[in-house]
TORLUMNU-779517 format. One record per residue: x, z, y of N, C-alpha, C, O in turn; residue in three letters. Coordinates in nm, 3 decimals, always signed. Atoms other than C-alpha are relative to their C-alpha. Layout:
N
- X  Z  Y  X  Z  Y  X  Z  Y  X  Z  Y  ala
...
# end
This chain:
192
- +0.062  +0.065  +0.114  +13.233  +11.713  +10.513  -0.094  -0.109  +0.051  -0.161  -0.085  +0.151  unk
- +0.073  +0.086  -0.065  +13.054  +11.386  +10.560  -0.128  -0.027  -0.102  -0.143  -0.018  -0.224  unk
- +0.140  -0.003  +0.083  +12.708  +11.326  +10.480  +0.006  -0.138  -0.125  +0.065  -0.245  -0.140  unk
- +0.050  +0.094  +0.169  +12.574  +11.170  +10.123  -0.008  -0.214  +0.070  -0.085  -0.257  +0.157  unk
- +0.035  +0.119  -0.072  +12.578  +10.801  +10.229  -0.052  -0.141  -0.178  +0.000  -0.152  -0.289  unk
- +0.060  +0.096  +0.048  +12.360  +10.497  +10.064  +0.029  -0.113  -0.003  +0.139  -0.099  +0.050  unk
- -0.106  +0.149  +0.014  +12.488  +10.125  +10.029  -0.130  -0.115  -0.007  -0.232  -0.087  -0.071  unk
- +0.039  +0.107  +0.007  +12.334  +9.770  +10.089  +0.127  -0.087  +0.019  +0.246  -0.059  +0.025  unk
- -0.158  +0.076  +0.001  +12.548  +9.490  +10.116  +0.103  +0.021  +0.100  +0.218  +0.058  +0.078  unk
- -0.142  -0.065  -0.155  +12.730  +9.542  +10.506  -0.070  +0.113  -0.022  -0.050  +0.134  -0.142  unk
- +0.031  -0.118  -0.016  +12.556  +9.863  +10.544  -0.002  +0.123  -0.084  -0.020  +0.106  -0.205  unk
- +0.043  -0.123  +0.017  +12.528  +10.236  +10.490  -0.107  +0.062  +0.071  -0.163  +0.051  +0.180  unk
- +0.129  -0.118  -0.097  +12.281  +10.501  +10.533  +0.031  +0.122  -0.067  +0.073  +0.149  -0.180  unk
- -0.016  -0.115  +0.033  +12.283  +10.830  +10.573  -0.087  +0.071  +0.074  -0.147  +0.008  +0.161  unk
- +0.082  -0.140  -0.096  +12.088  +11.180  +10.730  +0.052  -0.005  +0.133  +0.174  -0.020  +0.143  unk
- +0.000  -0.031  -0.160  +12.076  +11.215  +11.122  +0.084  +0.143  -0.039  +0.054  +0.233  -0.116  unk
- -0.069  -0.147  +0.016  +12.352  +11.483  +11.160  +0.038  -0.001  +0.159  +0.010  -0.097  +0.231  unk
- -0.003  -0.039  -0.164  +12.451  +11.623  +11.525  +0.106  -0.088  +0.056  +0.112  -0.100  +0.178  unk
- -0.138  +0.083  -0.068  +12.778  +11.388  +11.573  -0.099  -0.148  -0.006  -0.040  -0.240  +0.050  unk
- +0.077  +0.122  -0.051  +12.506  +11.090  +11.578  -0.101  -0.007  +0.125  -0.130  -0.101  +0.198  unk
- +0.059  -0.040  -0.113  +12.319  +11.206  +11.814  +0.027  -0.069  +0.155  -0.060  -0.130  +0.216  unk
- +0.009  +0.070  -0.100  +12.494  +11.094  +12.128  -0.021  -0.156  -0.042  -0.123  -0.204  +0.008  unk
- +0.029  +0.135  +0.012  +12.509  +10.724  +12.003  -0.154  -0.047  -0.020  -0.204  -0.155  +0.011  unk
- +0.168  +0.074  +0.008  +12.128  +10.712  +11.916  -0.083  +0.034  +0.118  -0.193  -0.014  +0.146  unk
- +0.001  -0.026  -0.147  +12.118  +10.867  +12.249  -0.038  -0.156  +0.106  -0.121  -0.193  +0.188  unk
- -0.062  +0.125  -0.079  +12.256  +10.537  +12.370  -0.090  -0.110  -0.025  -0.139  -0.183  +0.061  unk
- +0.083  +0.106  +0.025  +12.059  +10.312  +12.169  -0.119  +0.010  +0.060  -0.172  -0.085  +0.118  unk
- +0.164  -0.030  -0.063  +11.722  +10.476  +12.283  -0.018  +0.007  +0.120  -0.130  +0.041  +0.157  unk
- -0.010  +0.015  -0.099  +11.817  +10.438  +12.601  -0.031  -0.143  +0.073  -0.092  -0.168  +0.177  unk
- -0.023  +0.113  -0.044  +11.871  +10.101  +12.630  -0.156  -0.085  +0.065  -0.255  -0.074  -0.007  unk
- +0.098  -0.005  -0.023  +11.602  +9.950  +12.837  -0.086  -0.151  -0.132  -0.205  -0.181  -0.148  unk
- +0.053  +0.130  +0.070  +11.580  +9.616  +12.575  -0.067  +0.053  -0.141  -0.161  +0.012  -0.209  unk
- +0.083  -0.062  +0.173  +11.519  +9.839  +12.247  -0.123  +0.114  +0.072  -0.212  +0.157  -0.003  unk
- +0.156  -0.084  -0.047  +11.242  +10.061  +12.447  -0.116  -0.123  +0.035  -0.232  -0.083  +0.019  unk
- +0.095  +0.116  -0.029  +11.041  +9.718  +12.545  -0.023  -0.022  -0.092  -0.143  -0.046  -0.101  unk
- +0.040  +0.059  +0.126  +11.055  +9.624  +12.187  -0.127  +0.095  -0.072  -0.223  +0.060  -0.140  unk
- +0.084  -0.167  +0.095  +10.876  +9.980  +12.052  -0.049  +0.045  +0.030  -0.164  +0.048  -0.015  unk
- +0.027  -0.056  -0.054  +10.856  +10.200  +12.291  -0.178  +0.031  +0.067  -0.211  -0.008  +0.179  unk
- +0.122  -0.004  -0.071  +10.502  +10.277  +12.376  -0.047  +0.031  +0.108  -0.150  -0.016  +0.156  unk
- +0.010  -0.057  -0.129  +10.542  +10.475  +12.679  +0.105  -0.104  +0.091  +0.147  -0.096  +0.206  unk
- -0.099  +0.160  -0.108  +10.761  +10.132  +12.792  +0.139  +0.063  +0.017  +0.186  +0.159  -0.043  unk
- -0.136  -0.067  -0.011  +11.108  +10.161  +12.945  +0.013  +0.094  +0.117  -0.031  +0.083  +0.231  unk
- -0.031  -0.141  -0.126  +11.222  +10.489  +13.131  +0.142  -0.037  -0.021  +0.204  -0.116  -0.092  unk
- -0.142  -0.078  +0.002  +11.535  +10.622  +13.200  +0.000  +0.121  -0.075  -0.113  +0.168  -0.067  unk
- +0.043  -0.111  +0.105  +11.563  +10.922  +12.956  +0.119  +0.106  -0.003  +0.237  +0.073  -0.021  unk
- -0.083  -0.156  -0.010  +11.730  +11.288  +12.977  +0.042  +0.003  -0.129  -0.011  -0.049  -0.227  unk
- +0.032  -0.111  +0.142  +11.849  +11.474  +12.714  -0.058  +0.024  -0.070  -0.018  +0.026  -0.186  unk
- +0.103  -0.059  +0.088  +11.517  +11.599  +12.602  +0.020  -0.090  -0.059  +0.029  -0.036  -0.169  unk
- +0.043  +0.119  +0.129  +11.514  +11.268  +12.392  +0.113  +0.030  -0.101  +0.094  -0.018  -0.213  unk
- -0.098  -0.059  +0.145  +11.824  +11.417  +12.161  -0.102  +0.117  -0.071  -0.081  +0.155  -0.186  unk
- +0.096  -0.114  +0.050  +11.556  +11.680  +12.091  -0.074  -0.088  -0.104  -0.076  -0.075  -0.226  unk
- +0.101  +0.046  +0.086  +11.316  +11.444  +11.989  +0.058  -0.098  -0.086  -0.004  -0.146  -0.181  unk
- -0.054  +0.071  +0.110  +11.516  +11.250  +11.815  +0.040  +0.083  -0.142  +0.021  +0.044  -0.258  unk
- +0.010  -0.080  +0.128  +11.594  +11.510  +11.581  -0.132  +0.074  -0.066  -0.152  +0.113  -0.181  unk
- +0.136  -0.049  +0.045  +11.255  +11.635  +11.571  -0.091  -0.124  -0.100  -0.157  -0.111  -0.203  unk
- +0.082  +0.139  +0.108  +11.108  +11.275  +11.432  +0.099  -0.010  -0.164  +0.047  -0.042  -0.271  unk
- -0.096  -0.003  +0.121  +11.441  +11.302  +11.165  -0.099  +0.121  -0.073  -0.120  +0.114  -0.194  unk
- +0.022  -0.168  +0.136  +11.277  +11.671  +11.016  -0.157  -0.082  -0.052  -0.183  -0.095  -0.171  unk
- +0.123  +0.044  -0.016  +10.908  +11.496  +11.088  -0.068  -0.093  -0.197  -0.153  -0.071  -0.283  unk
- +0.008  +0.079  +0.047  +10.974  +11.197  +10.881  +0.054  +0.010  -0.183  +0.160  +0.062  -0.216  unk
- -0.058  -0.032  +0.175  +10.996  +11.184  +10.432  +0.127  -0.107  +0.022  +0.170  -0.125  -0.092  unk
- -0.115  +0.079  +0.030  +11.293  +10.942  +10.491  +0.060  -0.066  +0.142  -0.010  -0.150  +0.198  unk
- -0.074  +0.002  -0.160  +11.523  +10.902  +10.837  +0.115  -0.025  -0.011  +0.173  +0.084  -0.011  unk
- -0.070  +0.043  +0.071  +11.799  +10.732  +10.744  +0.147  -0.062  +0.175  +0.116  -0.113  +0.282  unk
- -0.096  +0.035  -0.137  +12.134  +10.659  +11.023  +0.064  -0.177  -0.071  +0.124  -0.178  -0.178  unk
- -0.036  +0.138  +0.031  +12.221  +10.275  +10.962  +0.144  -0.015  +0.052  +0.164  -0.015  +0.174  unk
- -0.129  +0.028  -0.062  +12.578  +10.220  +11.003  +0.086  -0.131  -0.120  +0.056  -0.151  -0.238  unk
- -0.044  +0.151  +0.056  +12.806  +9.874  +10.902  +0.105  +0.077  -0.103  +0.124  +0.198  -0.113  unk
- -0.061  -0.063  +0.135  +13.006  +9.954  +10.624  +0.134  -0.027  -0.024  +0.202  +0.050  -0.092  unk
- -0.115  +0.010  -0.037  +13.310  +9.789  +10.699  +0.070  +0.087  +0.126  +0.156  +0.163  +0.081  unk
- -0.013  -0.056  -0.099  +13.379  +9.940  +11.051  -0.021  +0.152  +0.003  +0.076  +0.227  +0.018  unk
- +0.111  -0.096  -0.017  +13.117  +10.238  +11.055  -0.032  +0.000  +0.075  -0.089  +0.106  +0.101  unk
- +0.063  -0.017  -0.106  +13.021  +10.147  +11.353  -0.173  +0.002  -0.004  -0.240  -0.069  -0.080  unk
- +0.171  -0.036  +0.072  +12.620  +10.287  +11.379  -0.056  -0.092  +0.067  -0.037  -0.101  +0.189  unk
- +0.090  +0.098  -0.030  +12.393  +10.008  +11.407  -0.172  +0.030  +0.070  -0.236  -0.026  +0.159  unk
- +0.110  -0.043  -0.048  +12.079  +10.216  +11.416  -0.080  +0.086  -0.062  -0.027  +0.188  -0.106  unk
- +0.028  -0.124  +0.123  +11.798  +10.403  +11.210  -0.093  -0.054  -0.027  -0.160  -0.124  +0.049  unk
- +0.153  +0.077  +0.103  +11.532  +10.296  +10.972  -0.045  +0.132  -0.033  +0.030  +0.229  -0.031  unk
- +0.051  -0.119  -0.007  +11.260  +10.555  +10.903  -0.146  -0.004  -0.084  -0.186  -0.113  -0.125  unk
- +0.153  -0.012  +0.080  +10.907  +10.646  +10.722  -0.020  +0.103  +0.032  +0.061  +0.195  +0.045  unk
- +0.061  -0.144  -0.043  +10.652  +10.889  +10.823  -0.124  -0.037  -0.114  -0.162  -0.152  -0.136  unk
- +0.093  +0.010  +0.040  +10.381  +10.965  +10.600  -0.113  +0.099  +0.039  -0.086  +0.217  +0.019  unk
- +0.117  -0.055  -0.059  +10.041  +11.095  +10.746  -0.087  +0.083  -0.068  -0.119  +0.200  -0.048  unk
- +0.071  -0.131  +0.088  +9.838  +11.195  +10.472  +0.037  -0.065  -0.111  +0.025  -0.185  -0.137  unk
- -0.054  +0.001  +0.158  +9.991  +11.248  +10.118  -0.111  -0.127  -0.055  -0.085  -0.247  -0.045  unk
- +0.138  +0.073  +0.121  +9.658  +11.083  +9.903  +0.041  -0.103  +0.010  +0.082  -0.162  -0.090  unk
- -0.029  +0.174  -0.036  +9.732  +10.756  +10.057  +0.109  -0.024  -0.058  +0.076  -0.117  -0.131  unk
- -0.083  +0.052  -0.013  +10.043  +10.701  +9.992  +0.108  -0.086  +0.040  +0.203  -0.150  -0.004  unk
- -0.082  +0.129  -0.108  +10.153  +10.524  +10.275  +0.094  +0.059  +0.100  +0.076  +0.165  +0.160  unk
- -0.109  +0.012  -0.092  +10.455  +10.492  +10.477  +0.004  -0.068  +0.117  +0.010  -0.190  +0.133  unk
- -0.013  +0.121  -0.159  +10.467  +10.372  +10.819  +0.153  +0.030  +0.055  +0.226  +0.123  +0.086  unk
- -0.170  -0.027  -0.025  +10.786  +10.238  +10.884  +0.053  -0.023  +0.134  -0.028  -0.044  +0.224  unk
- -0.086  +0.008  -0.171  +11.006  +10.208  +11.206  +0.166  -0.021  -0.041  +0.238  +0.042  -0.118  unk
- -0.118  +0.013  -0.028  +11.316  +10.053  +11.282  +0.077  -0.074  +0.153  +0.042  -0.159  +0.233  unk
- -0.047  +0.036  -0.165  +11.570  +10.036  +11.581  +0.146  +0.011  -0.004  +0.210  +0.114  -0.028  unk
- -0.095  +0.078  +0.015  +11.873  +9.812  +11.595  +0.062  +0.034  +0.160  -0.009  +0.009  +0.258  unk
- -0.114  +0.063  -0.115  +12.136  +9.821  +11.880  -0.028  -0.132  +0.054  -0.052  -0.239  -0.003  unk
- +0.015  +0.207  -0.043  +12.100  +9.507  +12.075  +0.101  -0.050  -0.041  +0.065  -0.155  -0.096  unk
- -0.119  +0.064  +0.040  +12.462  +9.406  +11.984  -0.055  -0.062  -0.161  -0.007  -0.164  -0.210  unk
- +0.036  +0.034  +0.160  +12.301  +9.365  +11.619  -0.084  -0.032  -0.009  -0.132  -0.014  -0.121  unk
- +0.105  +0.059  +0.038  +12.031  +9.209  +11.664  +0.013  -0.178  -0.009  +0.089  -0.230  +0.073  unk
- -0.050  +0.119  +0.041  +12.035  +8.839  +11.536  +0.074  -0.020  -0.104  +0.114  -0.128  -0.146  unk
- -0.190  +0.051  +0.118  +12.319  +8.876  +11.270  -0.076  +0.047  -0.138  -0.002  +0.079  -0.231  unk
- +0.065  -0.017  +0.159  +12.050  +8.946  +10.955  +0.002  +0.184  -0.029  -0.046  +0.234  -0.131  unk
- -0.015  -0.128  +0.091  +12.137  +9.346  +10.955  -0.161  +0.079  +0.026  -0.200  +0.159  -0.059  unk
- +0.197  -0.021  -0.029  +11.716  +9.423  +11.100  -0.058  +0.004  -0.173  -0.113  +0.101  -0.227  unk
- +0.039  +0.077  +0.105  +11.648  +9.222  +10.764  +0.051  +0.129  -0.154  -0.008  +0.193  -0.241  unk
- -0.068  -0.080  +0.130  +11.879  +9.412  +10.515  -0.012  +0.118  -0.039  -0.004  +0.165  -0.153  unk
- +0.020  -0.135  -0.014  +11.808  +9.752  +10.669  -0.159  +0.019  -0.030  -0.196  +0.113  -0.100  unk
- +0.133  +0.030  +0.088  +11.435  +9.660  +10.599  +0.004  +0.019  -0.117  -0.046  +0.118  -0.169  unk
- +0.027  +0.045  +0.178  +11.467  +9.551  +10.248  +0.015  +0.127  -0.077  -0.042  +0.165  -0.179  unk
- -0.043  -0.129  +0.046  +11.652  +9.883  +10.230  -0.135  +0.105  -0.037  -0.197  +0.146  -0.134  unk
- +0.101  -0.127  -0.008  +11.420  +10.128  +10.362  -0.157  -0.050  -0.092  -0.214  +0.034  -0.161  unk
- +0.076  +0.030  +0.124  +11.144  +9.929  +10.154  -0.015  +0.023  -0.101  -0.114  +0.070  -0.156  unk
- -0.060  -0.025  +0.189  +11.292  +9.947  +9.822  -0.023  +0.142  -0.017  -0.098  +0.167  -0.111  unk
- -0.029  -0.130  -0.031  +11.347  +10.333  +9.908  -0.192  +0.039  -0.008  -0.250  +0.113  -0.087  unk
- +0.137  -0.056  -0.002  +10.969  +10.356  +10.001  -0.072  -0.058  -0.121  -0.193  -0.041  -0.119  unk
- +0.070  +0.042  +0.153  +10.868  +10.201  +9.637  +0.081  +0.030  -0.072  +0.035  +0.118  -0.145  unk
- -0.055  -0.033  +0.152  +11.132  +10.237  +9.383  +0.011  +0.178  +0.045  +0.009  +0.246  -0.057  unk
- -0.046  -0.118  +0.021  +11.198  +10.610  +9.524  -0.106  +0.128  +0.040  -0.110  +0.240  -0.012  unk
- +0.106  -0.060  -0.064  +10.918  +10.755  +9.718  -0.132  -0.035  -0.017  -0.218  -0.006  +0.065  unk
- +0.077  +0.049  +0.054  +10.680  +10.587  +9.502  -0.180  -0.028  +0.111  -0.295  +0.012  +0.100  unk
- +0.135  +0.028  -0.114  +10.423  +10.463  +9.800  -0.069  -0.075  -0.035  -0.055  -0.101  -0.155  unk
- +0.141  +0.096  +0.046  +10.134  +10.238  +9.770  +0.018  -0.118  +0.103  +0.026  -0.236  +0.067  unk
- -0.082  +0.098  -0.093  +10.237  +10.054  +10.068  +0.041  +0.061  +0.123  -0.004  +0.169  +0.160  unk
- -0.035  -0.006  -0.080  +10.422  +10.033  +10.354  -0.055  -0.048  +0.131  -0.159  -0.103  +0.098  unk
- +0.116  +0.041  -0.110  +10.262  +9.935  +10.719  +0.139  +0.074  +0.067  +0.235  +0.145  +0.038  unk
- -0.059  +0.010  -0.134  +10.384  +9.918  +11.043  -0.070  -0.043  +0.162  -0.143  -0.141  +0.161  unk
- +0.061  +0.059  -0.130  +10.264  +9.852  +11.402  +0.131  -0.081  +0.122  +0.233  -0.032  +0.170  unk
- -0.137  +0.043  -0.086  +10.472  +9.590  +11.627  -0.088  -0.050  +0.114  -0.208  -0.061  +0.091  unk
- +0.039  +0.095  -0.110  +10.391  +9.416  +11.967  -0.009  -0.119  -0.046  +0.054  -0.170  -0.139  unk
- +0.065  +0.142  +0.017  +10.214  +9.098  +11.991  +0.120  -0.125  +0.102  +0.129  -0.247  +0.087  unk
- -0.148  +0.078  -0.082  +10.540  +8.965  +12.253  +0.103  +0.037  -0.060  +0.200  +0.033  +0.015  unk
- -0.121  -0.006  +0.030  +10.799  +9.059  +12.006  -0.016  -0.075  -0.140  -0.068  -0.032  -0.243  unk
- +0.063  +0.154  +0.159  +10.789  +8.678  +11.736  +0.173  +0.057  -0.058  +0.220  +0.012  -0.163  unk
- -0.134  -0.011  +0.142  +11.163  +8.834  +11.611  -0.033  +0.098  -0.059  -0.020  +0.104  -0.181  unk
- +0.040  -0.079  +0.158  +11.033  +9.123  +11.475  -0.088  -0.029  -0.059  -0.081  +0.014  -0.174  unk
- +0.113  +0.050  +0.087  +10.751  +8.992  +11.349  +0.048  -0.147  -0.103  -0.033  -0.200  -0.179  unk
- -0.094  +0.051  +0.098  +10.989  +8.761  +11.157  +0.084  +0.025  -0.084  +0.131  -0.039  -0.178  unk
- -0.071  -0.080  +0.087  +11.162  +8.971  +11.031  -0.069  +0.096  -0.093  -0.011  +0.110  -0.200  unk
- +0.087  -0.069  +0.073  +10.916  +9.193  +10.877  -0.092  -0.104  -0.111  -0.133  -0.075  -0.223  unk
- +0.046  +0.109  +0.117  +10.766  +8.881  +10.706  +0.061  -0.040  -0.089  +0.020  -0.054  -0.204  unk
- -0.113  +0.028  +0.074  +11.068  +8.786  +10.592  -0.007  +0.081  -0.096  -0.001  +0.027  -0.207  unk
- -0.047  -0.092  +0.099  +11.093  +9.105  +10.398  -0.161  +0.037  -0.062  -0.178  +0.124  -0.148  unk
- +0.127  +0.027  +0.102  +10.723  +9.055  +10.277  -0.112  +0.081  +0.018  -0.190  +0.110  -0.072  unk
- +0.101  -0.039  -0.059  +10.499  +9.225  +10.510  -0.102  -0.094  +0.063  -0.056  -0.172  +0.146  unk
- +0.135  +0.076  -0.038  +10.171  +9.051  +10.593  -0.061  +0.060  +0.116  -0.034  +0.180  +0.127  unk
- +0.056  -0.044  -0.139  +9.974  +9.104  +10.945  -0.165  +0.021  -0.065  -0.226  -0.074  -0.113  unk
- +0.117  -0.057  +0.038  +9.643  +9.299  +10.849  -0.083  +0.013  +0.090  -0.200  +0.013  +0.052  unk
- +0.079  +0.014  -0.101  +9.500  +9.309  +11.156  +0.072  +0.003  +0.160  +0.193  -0.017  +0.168  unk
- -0.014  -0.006  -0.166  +9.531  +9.336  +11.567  -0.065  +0.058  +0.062  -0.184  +0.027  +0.070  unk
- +0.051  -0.090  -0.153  +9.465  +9.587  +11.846  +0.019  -0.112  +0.126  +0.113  -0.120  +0.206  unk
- -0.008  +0.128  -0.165  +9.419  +9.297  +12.132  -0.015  +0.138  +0.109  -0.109  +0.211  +0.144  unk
- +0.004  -0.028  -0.172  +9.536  +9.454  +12.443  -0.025  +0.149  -0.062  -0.130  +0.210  -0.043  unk
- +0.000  -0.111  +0.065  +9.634  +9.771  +12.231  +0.008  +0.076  +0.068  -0.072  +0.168  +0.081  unk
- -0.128  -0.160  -0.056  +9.886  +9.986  +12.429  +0.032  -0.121  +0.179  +0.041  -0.243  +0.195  unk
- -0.053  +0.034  -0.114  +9.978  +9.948  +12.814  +0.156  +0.012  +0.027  +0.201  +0.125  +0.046  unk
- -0.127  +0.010  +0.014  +10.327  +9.864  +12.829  +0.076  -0.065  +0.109  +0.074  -0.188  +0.101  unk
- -0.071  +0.091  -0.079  +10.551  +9.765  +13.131  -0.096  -0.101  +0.125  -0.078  -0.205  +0.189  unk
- +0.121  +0.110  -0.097  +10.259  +9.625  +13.342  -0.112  -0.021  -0.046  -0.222  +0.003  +0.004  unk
- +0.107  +0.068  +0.084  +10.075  +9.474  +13.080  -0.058  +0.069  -0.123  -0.014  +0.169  -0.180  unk
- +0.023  -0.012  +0.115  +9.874  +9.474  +12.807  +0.062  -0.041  -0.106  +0.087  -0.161  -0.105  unk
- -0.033  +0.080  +0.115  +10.011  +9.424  +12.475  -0.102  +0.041  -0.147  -0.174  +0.137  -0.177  unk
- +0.085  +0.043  +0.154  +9.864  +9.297  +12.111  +0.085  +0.116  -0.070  +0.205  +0.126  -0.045  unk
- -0.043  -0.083  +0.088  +9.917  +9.600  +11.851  +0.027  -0.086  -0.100  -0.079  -0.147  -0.113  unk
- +0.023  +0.093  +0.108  +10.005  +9.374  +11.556  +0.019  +0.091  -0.135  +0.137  +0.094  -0.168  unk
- +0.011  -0.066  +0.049  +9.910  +9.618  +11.273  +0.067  -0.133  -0.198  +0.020  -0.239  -0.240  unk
- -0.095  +0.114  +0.090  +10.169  +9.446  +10.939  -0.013  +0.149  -0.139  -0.014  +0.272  -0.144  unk
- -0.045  -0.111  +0.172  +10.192  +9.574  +10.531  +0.016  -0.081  -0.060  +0.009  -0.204  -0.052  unk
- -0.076  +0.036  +0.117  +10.328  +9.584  +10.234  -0.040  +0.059  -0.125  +0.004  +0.171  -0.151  unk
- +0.070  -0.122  +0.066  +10.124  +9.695  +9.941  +0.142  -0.045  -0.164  +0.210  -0.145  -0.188  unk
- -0.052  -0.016  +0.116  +10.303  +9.798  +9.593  +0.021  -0.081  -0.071  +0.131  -0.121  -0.109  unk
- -0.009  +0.176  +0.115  +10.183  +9.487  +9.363  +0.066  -0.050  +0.118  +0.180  -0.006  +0.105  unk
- -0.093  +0.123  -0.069  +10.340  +9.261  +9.637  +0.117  +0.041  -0.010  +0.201  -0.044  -0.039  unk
- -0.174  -0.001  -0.012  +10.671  +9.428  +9.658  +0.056  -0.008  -0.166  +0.174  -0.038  -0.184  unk
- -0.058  +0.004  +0.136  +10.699  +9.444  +9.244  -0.060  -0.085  -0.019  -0.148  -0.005  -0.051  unk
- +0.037  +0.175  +0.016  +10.556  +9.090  +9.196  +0.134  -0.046  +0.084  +0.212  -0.091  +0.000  unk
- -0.080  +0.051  -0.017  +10.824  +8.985  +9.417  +0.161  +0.052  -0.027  +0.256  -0.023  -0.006  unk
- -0.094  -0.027  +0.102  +11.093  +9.191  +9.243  +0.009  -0.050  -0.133  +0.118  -0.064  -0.187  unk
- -0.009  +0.092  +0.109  +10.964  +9.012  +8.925  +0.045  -0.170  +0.019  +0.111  -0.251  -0.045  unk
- -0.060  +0.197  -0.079  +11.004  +8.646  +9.131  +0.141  +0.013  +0.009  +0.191  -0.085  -0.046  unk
- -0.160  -0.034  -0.033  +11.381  +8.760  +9.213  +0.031  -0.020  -0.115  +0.068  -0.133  -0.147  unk
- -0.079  +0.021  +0.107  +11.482  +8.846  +8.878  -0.056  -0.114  -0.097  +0.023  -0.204  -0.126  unk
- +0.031  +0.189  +0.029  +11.280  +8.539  +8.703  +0.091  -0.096  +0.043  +0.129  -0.185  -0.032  unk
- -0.090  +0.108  -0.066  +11.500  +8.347  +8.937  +0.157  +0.055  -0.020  +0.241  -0.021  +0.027  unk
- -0.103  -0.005  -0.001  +11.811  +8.534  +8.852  +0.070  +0.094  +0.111  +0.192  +0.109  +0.116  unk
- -0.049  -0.077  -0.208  +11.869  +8.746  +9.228  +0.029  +0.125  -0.087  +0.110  +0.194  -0.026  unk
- -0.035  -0.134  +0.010  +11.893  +9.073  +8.991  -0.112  +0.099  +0.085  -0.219  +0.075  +0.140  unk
- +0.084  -0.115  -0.049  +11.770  +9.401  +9.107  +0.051  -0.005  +0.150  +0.165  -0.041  +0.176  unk
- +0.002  +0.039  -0.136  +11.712  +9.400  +9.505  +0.117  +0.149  +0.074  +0.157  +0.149  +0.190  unk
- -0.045  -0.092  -0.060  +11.907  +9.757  +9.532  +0.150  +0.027  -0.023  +0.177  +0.066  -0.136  unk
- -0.121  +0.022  +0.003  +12.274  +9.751  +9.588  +0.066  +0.094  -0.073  +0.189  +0.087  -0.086  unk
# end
């Protein structure tokens, strides 16, 4: 039986189930998507990281497997953790395959897990923390209508260096103000 799956335009999403596992294996391996995120920088990585990869899936209110929708080949996983209920905030995370990075699906799988954290999981906003040396995700997260709220200068030790925490959100009125700008203009509802 295959899991419940979700729809954007190329993509699906669905629940972390055990036959994904080795491939997100693969992705979290890679030493170019651990430089991007990774806080503890790039290793080489055992096994134990299939552990924790399923452990952040139970962790997290929404953990979602990103796969193309034509193919099914899995692209990656978009995610939300929420810390403390009252708030209502989501801190989101996402991690693309290098093969897919550049081609707009970062962007779409965003918009996704967004929509998801307001029209469904009714949050207050969304937030995120990225590196101050990574200007594509931080383009991409603007793109989809996150604002930079502040900076940890010389946050996290990463790879040698210091890097800039670049602390990014998305509060509620902004994401339904710009669901009212869309359909004003005709774009329809943002959820496929």
């Amino acid at each position: 039986m295959s899991a419940p799956t979700f729809e954007s335009a190329r993509l699906t999403y669905h629940g972390l189930t055990k036959a994904d596992l080795d491939e997100m294996f693969e992705i979290y391996s890679d030493p170019a998507v651990q430089k991007g995120g990774r806080m503890d920088g790039a290793l080489p990585r055992s096994d134990a990281l299939k552990a924790e990869i399923e452990a952040s899936a139970q962790e997290r209110v929404l953990f979602a497997v990103v796969r193309e929708k034509e193919t099914n080949t899995l692209v990656g996983k978009v995610s939300l953790q929420i810390r403390v209920a009252k708030d209502r905030e989501g801190e989101a995370a996402i991690t693309l395959k290098r093969k897919f990075w550049g081609k707009g699906y970062g962007t779409e799988a965003m918009r996704w897990l967004v929509d998801q954290g307001f029209r469904t999981l009714n949050m207050h906003r969304v937030a995120l923390g990225v590196f101050g040396s990574n200007p594509r995700a931080i383009a991409l997260y603007k793109k989809v209508g996150f604002v930079e709220e502040g900076r940890k200068r010389k946050g996290t030790f990463v790879q040698g260096k210091w890097e800039d925490v670049i602390l990014m959100g998305i509060l509620d009125e902004d994401y339904w103000a710009g669901q009212e700008e869309k359909n004003d203009a005709g774009e329809g509802q943002a959820l496929a």
